[in-house]
N, C-alpha and C positions, 0 to 999 in steps of 0.2 A: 537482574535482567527483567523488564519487562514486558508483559504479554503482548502476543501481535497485533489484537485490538485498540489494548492503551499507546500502542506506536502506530497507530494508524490514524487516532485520534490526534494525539502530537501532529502528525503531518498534514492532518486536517487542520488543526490552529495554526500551523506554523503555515500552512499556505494562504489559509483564509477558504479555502474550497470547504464548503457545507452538504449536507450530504444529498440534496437536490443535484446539486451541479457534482458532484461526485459520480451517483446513480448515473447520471447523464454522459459523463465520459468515460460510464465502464460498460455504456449498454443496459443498463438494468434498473427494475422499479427502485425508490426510495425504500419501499420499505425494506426488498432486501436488504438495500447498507444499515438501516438503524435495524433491524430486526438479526444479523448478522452481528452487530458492534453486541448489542443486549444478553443474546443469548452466548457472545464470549468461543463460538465456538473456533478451532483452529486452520485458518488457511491454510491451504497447500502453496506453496516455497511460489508458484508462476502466478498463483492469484494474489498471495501478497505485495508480489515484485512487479504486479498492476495497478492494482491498490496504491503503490510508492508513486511511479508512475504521475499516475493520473492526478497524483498530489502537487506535483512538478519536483518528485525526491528519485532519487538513485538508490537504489538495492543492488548493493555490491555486501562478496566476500573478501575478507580480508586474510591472510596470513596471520599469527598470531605479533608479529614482532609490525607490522604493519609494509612488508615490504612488497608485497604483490597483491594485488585484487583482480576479482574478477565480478562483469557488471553482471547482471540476471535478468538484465529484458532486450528483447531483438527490434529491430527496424519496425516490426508489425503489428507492435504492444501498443497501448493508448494512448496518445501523446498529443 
């Protein structure tokens, strides 16, 4: 498994979203996101699952066998 930052990073490459425009559709200065990715510390479960979001990714749980999920952000999360 990897960390929340190195999956945040992923969905940052995988969307193309850089952390200027990142910063920008979470509300917050730049440096937080790279001073945040740097110092590796751990999101809480609703600031990740904006983080996702705002990447244009989906934070779902899954069951282990894969048959039910459920999503983690509402109508009024970043998008």
């Amino acid at each position: 498994m990897i960390g929340a930052w190195a999956a945040v990073r992923r969905m940052m490459g995988a969307s193309g979203v850089g952390p200027s425009e990142l910063s920008r559709r979470l509300g917050h200065s730049r440096s937080y996101i790279t001073a945040s990715i740097a110092q590796g510390s751990t999101p809480r479960l609703d600031t990740f699952a904006r983080l996702a979001r705002a990447c244009g990714c989906r934070l779902v749980l899954e069951t282990e066998d894969g048959s039910r999920g459920v999503g983690l952000y509402g109508q009024g999360d970043v998008g």
